[in-house]
Biopython code that builds the backbone (N, CA, C, O; Angstrom):
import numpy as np
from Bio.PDB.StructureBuilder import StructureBuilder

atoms = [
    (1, "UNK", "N", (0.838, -1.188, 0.000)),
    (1, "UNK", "CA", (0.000, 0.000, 0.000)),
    (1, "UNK", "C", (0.881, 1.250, 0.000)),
    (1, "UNK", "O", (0.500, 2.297, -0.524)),
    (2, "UNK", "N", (2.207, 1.102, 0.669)),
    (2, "UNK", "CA", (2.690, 2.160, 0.463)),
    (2, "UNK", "C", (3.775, 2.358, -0.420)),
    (2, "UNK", "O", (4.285, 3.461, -0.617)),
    (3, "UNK", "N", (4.021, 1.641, -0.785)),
    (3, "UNK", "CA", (4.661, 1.835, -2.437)),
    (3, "UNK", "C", (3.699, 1.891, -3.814)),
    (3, "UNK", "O", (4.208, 1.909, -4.935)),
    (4, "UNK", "N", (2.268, 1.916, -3.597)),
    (4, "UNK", "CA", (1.087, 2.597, -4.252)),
    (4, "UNK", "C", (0.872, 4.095, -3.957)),
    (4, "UNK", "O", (0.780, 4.938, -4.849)),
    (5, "UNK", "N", (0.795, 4.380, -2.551)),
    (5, "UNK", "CA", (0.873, 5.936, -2.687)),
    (5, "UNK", "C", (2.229, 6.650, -2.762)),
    (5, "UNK", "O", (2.148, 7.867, -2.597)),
    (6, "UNK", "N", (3.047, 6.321, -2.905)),
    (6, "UNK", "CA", (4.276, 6.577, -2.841)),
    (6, "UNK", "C", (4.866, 6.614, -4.432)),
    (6, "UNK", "O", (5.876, 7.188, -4.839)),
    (7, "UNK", "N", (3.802, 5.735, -5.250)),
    (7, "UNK", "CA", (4.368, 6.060, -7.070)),
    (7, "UNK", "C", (3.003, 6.882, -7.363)),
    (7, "UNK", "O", (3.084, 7.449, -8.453)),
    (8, "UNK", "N", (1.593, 7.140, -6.602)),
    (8, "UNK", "CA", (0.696, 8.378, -6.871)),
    (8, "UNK", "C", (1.178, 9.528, -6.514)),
    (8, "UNK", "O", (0.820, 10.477, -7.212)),
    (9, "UNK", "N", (2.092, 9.809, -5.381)),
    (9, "UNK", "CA", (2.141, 11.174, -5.528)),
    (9, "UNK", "C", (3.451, 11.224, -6.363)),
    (9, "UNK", "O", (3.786, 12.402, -6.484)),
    (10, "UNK", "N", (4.320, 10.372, -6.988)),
    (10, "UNK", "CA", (5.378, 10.362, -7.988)),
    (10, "UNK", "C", (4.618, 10.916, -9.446)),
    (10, "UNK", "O", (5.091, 11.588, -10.362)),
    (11, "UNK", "N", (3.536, 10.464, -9.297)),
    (11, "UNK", "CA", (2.712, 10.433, -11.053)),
    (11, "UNK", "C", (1.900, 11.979, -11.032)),
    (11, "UNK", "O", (1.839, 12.760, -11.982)),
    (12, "UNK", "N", (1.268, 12.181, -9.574)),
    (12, "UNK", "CA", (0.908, 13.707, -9.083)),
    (12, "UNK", "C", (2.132, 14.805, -9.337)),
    (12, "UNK", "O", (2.045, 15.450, -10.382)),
    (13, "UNK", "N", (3.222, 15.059, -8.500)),
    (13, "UNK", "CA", (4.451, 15.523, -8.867)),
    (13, "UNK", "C", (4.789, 15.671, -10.430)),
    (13, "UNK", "O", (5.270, 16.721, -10.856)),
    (14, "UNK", "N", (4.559, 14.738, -11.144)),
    (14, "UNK", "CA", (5.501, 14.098, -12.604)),
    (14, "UNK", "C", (4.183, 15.005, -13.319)),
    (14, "UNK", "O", (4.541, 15.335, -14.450)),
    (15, "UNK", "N", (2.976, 15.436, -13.058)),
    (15, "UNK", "CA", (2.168, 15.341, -13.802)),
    (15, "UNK", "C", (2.063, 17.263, -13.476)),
    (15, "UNK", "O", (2.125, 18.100, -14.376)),
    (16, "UNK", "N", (1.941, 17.495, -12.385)),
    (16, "UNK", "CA", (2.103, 18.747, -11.881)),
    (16, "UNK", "C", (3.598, 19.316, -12.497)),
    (16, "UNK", "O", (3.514, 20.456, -12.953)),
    (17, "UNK", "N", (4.807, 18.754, -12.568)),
    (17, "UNK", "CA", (5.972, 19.194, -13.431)),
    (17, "UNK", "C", (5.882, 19.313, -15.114)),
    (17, "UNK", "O", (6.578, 20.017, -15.846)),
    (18, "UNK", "N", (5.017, 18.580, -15.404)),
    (18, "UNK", "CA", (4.572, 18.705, -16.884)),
    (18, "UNK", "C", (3.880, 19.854, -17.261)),
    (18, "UNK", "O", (4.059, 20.570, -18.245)),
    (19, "UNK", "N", (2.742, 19.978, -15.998)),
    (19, "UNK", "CA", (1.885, 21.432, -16.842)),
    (19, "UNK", "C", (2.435, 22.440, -16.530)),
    (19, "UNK", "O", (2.110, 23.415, -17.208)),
    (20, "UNK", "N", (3.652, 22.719, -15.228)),
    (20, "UNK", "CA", (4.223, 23.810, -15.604)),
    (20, "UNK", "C", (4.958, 23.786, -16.631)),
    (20, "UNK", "O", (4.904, 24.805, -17.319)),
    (21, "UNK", "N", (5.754, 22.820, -17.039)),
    (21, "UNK", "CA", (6.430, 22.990, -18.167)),
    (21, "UNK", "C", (5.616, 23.320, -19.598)),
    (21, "UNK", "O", (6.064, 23.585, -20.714)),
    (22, "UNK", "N", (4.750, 23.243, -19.293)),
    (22, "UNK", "CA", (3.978, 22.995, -21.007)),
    (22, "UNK", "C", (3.584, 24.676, -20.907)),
    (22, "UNK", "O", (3.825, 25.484, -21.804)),
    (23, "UNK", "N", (2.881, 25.015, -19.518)),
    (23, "UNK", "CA", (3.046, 26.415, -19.546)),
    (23, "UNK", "C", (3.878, 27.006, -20.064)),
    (23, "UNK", "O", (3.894, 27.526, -21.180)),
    (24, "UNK", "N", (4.712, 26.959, -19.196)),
    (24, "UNK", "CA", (6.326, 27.715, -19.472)),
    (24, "UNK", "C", (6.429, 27.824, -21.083)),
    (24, "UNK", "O", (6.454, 28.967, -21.539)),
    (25, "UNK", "N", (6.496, 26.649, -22.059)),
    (25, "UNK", "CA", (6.787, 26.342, -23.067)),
    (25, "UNK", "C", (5.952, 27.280, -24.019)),
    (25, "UNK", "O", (6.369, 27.870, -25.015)),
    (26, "UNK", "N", (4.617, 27.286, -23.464)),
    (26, "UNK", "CA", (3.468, 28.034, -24.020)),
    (26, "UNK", "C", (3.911, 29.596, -23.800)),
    (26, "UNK", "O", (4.521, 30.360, -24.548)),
    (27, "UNK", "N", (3.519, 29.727, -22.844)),
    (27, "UNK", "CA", (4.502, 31.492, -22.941)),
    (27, "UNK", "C", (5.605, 32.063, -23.368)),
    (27, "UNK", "O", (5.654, 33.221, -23.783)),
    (28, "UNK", "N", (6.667, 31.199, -23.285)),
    (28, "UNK", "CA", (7.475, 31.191, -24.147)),
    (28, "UNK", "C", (7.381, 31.451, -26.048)),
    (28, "UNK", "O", (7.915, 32.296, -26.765)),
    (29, "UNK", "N", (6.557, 30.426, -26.325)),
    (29, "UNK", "CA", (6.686, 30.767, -27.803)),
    (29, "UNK", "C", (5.385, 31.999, -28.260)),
    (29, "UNK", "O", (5.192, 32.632, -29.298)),
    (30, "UNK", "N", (4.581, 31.943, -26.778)),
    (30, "UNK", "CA", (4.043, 32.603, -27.250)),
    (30, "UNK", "C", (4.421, 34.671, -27.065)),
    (30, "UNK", "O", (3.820, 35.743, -27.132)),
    (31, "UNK", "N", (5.505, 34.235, -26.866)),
    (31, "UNK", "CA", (6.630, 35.980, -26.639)),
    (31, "UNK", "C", (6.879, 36.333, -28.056)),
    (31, "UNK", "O", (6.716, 37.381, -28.682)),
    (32, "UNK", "N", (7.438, 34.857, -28.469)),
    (32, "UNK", "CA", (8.053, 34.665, -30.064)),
    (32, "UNK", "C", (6.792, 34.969, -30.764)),
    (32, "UNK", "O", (7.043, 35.897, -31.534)),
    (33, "UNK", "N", (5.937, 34.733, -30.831)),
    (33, "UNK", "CA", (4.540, 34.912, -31.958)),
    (33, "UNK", "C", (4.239, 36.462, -31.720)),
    (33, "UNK", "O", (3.937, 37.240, -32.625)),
    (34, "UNK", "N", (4.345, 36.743, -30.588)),
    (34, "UNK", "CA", (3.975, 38.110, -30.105)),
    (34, "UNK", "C", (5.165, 39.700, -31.070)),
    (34, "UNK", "O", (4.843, 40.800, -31.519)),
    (35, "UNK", "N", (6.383, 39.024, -30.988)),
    (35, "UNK", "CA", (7.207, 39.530, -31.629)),
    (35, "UNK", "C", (6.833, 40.080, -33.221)),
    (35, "UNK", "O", (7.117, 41.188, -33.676)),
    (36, "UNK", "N", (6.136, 39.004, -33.898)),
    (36, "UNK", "CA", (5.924, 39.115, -35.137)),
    (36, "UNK", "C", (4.023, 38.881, -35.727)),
    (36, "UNK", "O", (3.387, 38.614, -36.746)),
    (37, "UNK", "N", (3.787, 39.238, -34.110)),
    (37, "UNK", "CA", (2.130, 39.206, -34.435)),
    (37, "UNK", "C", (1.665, 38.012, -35.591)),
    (37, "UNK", "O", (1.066, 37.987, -36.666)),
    (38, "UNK", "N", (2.450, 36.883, -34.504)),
    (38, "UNK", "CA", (1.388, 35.801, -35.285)),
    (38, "UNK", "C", (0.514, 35.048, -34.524)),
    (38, "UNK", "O", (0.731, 35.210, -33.323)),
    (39, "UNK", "N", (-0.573, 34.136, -34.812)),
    (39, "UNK", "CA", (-1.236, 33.104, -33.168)),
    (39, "UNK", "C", (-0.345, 31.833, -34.185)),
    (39, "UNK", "O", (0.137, 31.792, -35.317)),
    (40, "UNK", "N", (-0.488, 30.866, -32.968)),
    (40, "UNK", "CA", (0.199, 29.618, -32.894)),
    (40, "UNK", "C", (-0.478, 28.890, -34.438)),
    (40, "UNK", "O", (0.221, 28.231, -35.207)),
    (41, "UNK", "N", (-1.376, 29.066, -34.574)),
    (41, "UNK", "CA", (-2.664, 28.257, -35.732)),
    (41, "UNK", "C", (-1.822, 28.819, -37.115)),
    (41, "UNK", "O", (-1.889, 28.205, -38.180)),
    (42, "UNK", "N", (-0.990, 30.122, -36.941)),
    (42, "UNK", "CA", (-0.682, 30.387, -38.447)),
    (42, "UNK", "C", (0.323, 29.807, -38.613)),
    (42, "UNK", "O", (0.897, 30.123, -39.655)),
    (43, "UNK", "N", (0.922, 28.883, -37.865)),
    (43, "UNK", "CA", (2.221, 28.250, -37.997)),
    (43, "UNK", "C", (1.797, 26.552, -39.103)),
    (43, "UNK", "O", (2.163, 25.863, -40.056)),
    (44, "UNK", "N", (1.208, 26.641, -38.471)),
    (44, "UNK", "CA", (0.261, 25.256, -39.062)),
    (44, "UNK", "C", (0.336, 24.651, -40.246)),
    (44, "UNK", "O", (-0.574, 24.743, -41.070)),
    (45, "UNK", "N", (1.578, 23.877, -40.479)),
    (45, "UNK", "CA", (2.200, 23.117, -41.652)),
    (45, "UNK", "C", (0.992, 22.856, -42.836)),
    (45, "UNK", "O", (-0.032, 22.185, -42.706)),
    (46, "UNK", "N", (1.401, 23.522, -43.888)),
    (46, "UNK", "CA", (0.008, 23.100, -44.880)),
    (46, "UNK", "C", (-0.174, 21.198, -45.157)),
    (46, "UNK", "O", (0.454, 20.446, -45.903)),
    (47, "UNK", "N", (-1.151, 20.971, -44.322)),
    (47, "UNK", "CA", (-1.538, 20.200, -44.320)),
    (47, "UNK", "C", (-3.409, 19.620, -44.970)),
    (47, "UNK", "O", (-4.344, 20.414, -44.864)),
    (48, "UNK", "N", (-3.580, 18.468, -45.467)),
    (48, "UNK", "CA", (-4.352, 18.319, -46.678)),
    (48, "UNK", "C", (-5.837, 18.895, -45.525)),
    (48, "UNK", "O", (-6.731, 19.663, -45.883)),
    (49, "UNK", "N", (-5.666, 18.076, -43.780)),
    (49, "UNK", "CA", (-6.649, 19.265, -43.169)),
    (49, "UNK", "C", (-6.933, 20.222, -43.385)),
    (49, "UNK", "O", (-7.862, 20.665, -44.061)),
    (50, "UNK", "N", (-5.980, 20.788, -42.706)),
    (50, "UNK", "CA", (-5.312, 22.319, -42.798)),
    (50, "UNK", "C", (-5.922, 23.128, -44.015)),
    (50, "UNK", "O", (-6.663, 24.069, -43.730)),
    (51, "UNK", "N", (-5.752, 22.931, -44.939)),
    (51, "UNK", "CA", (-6.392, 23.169, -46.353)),
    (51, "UNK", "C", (-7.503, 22.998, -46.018)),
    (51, "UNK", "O", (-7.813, 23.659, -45.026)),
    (52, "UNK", "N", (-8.200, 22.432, -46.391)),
    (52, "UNK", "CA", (-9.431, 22.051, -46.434)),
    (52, "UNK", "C", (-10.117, 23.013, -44.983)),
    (52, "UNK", "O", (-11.253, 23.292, -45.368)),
    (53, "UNK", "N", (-9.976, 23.492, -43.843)),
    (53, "UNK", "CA", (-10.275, 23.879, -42.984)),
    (53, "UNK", "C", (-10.156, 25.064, -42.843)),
    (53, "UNK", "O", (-10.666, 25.741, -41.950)),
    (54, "UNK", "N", (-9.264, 25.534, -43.976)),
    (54, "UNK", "CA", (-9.190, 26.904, -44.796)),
    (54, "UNK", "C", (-9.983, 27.691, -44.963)),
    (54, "UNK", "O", (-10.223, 28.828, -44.558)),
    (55, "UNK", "N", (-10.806, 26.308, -46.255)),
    (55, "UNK", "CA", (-11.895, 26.938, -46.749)),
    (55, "UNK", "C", (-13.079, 27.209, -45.915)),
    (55, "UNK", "O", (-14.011, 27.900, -46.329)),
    (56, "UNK", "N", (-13.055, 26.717, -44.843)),
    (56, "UNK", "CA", (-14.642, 26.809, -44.158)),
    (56, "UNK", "C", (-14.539, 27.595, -42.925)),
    (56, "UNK", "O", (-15.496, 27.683, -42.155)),
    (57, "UNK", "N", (-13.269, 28.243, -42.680)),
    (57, "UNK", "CA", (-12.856, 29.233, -41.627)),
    (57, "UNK", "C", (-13.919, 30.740, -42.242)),
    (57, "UNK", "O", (-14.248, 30.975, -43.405)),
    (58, "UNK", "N", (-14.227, 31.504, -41.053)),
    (58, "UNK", "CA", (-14.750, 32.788, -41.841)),
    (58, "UNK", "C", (-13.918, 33.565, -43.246)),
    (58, "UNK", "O", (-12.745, 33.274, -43.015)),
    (59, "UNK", "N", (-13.925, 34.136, -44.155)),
    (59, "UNK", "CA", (-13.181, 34.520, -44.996)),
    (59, "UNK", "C", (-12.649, 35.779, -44.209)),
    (59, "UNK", "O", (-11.522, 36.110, -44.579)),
    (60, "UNK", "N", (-13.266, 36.664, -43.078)),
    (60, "UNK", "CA", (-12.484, 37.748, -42.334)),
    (60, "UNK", "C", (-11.194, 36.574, -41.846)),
    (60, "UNK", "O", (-10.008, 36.792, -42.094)),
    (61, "UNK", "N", (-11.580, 35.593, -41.276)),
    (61, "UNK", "CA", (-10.127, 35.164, -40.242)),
    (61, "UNK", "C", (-9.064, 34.610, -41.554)),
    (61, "UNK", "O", (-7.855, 34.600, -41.321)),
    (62, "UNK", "N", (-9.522, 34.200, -42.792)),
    (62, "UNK", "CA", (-8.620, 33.907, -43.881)),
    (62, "UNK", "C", (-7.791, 35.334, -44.141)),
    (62, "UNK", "O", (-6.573, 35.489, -44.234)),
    (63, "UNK", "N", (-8.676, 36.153, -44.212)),
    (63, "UNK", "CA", (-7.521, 37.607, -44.700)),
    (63, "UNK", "C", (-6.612, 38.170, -43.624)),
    (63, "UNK", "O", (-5.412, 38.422, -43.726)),
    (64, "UNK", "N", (-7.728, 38.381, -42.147)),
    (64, "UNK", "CA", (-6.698, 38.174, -40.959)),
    (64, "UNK", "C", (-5.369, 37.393, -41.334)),
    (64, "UNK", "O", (-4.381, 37.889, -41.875)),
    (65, "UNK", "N", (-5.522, 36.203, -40.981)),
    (65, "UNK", "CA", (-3.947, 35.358, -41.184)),
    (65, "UNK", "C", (-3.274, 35.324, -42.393)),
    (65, "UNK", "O", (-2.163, 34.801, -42.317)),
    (66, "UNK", "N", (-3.612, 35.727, -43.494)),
    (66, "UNK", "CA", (-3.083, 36.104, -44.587)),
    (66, "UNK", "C", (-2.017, 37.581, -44.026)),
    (66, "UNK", "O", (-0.790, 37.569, -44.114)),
    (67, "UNK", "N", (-2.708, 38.578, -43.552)),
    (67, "UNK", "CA", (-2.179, 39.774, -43.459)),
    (67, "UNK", "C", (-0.962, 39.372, -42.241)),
    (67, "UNK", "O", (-0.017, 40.119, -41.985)),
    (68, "UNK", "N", (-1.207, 38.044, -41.567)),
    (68, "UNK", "CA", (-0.735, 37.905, -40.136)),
    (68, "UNK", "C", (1.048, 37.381, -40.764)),
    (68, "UNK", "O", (2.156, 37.830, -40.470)),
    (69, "UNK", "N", (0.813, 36.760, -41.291)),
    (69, "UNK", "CA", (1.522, 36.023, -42.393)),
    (69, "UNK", "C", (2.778, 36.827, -43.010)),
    (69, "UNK", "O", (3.979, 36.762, -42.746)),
    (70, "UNK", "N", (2.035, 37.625, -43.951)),
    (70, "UNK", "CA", (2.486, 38.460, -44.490)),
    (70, "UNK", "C", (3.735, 39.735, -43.817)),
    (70, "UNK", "O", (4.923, 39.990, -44.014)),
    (71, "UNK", "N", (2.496, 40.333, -42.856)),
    (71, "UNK", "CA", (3.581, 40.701, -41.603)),
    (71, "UNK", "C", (4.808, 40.177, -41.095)),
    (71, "UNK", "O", (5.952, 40.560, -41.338)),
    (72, "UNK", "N", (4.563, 39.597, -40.632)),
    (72, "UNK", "CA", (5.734, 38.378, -39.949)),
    (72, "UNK", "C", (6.520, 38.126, -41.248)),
    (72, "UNK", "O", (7.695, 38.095, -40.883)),
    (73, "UNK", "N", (6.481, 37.968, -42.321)),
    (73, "UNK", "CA", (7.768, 37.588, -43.164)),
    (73, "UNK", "C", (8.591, 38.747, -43.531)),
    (73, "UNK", "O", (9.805, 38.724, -43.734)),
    (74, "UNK", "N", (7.393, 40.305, -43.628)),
    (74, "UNK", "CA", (8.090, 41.353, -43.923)),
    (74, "UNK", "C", (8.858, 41.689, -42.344)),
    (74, "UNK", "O", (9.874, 42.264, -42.734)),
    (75, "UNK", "N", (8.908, 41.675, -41.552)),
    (75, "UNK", "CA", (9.299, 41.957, -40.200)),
    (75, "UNK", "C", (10.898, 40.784, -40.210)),
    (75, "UNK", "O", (11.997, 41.237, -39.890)),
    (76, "UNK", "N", (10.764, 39.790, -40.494)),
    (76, "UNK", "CA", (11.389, 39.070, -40.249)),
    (76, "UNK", "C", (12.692, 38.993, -41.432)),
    (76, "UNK", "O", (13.772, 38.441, -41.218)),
    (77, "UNK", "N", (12.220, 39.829, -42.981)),
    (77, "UNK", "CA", (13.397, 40.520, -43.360)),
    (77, "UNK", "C", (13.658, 41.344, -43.105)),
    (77, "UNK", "O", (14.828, 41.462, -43.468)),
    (78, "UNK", "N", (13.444, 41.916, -42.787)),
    (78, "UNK", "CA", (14.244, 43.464, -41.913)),
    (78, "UNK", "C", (14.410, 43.229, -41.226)),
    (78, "UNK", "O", (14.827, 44.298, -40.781)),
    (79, "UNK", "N", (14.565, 42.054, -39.847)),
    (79, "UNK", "CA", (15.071, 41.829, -38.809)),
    (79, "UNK", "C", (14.968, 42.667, -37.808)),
    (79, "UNK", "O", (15.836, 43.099, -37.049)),
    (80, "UNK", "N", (13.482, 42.927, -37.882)),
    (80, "UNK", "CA", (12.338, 43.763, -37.041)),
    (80, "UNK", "C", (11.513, 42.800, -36.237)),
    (80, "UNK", "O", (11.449, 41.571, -36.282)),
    (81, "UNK", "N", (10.694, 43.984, -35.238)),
    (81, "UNK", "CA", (9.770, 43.075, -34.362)),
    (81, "UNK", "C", (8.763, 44.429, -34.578)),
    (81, "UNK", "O", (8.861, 45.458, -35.245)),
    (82, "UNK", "N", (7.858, 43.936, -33.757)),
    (82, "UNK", "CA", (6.472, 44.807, -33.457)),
    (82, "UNK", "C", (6.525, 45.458, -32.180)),
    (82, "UNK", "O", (6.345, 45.164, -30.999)),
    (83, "UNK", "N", (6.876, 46.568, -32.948)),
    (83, "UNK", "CA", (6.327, 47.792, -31.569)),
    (83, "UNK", "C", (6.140, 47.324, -29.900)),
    (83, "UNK", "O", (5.539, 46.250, -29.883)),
    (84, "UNK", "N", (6.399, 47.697, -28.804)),
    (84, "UNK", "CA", (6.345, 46.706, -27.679)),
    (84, "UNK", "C", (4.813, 46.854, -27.590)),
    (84, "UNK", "O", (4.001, 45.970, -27.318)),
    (85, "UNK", "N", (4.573, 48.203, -27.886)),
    (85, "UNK", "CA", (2.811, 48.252, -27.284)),
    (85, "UNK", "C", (1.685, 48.164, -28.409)),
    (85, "UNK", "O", (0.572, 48.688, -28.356)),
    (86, "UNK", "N", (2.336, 47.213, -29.671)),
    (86, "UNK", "CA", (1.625, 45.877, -30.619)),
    (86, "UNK", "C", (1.367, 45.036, -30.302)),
    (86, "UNK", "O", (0.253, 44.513, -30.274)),
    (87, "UNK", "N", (3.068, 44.408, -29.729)),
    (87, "UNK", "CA", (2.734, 43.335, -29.146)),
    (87, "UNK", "C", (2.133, 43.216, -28.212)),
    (87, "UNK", "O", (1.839, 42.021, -28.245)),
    (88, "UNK", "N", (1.623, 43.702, -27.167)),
    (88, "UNK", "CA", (1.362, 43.644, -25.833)),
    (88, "UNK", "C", (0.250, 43.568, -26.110)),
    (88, "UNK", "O", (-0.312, 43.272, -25.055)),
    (89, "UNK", "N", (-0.934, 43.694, -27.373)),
    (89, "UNK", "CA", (-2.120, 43.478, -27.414)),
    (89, "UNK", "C", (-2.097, 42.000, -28.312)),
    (89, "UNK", "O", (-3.204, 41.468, -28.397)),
    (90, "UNK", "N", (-1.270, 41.480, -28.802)),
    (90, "UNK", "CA", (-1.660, 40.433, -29.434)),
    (90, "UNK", "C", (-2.041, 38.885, -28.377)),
    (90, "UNK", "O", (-1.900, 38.650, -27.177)),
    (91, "UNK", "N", (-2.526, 38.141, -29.457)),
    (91, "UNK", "CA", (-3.322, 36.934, -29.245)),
    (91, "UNK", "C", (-2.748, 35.565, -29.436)),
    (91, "UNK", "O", (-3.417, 34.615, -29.843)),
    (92, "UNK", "N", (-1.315, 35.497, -29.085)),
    (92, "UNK", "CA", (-1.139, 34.573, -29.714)),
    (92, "UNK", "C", (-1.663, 32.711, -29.858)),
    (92, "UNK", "O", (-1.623, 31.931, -30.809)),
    (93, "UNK", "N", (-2.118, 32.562, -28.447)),
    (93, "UNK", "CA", (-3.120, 31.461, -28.290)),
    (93, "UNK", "C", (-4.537, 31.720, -28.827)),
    (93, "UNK", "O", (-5.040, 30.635, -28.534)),
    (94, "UNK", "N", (-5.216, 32.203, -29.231)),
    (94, "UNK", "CA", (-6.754, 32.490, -29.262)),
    (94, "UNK", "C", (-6.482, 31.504, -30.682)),
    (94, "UNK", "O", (-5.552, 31.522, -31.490)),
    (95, "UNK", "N", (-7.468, 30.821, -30.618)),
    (95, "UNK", "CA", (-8.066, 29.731, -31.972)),
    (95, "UNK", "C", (-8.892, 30.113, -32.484)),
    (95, "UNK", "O", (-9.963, 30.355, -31.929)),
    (96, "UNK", "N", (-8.664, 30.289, -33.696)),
    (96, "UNK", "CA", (-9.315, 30.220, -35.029)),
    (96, "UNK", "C", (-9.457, 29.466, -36.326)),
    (96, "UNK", "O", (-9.966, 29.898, -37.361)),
    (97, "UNK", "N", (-8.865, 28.118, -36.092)),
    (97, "UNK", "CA", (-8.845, 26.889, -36.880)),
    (97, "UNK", "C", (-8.990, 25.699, -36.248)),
    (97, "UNK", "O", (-8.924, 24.761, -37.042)),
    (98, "UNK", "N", (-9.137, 25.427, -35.275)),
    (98, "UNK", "CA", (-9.152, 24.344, -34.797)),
    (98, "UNK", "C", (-10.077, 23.383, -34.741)),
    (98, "UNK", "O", (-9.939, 22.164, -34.836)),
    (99, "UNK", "N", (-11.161, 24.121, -34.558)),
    (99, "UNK", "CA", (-12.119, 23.009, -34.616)),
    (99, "UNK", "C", (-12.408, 22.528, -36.335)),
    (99, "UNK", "O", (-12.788, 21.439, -36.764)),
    (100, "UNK", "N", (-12.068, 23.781, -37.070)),
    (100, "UNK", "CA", (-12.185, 23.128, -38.053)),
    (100, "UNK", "C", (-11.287, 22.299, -39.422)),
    (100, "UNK", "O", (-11.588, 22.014, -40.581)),
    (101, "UNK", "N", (-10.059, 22.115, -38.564)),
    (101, "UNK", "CA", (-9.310, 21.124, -38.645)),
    (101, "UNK", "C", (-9.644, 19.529, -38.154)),
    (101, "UNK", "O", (-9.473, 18.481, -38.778)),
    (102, "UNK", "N", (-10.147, 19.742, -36.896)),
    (102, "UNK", "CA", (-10.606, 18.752, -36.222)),
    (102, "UNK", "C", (-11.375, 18.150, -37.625)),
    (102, "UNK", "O", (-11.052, 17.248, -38.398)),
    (103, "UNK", "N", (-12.223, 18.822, -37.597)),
    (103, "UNK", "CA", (-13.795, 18.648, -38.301)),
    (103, "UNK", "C", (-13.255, 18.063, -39.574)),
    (103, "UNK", "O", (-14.070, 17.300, -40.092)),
    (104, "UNK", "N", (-12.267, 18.173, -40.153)),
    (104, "UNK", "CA", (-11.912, 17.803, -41.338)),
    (104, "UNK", "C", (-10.620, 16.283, -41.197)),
    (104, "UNK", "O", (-10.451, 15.426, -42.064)),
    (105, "UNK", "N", (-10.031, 16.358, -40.102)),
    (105, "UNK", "CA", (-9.755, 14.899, -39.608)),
    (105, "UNK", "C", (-10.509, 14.114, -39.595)),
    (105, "UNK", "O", (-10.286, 13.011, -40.096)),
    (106, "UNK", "N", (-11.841, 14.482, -38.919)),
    (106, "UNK", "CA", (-12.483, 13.325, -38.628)),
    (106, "UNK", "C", (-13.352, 12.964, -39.892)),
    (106, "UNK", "O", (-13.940, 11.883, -39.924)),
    (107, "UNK", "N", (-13.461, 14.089, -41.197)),
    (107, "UNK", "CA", (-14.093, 13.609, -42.625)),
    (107, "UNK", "C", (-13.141, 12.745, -43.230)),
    (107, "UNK", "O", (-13.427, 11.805, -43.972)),
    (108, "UNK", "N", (-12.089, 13.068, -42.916)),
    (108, "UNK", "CA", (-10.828, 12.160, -43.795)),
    (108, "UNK", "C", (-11.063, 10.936, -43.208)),
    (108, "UNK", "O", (-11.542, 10.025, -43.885)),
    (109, "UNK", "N", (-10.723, 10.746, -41.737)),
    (109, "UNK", "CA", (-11.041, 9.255, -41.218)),
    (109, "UNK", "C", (-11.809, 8.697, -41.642)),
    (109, "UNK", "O", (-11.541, 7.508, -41.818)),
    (110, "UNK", "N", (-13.096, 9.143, -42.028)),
    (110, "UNK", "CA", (-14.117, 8.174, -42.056)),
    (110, "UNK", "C", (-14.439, 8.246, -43.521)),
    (110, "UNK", "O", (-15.266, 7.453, -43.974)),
    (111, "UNK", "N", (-13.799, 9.218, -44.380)),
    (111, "UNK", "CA", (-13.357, 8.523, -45.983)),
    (111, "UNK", "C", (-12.893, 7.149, -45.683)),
    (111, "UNK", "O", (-13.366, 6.067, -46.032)),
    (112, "UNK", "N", (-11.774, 7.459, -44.895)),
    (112, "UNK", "CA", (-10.425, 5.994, -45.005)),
    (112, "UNK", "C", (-11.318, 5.036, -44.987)),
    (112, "UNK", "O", (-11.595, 4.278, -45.917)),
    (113, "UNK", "N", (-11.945, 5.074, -43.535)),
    (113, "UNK", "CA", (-12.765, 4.029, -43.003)),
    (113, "UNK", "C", (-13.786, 3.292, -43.902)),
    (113, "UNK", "O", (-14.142, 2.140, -43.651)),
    (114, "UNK", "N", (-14.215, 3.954, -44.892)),
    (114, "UNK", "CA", (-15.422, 4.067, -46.023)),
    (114, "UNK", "C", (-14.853, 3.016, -47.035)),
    (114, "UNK", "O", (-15.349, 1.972, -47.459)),
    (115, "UNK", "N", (-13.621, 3.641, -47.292)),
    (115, "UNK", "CA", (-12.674, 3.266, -48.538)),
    (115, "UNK", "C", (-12.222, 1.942, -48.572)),
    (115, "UNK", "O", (-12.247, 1.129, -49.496)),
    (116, "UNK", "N", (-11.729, 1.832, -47.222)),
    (116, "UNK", "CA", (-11.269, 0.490, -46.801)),
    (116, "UNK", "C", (-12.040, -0.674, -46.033)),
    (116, "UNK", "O", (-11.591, -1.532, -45.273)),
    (117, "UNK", "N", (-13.275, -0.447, -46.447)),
    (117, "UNK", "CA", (-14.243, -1.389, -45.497)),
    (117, "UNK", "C", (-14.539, -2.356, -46.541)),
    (117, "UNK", "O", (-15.272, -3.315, -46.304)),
]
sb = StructureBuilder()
sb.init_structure("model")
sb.init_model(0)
sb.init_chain("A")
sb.init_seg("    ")
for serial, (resi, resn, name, xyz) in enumerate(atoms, 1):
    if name == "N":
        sb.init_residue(resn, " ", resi, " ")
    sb.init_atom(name, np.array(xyz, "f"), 0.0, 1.0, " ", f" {name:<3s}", serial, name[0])
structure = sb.get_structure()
């Protein structure tokens, strides 16, 4: 019994050291996105989702991250950042693709699933 609570509060500890770290990790890049006014979602490897989740995003949040995009590459040749009190209003966690990425995983799966039955 007590080498049961003794690997729970190991897995409590181990698990409590993770979400600060994932924090940490999260604020961290999200300084870096802040720099060049991007959110985490515009990083988002073109993927056949990804695409597809494109199209069914509002067309404001398509030109948003287009312009977000755009920014950040012109900033990043000139080996510029954004204003401190730009950045200090940006978003870099707030989602605006996600669910409909999701939404388009789970159409692909169940193509596969379709395809291969």
């Amino acid at each position: 019994c007590h080498e049961t609570t003794t690997l729970w509060i190991e897995v409590e500890t181990m698990s409590g050291l993770w979400i600060r770290a994932a924090k940490w990790y999260q604020g961290a890049v999200g300084k870096q996105l802040n720099k060049y006014g991007l959110r985490y979602e515009d990083l988002w490897v073109e993927h056949p989702d990804v695409e597809k989740a494109l199209k069914y995003i509002p067309a404001r949040e398509r030109i948003e991250r287009d312009r977000r995009i755009k920014r950040a590459q012109h900033l990043s040749l000139t080996h510029t950042y954004l204003p401190k009190e730009i950045q200090a209003v940006q978003t870099p966690n707030k989602s605006y693709m996600a669910d409909a990425v999701e939404q388009q995983r789970q159409i692909r799966e169940e193509k596969d699933q379709l395809n291969n039955f």
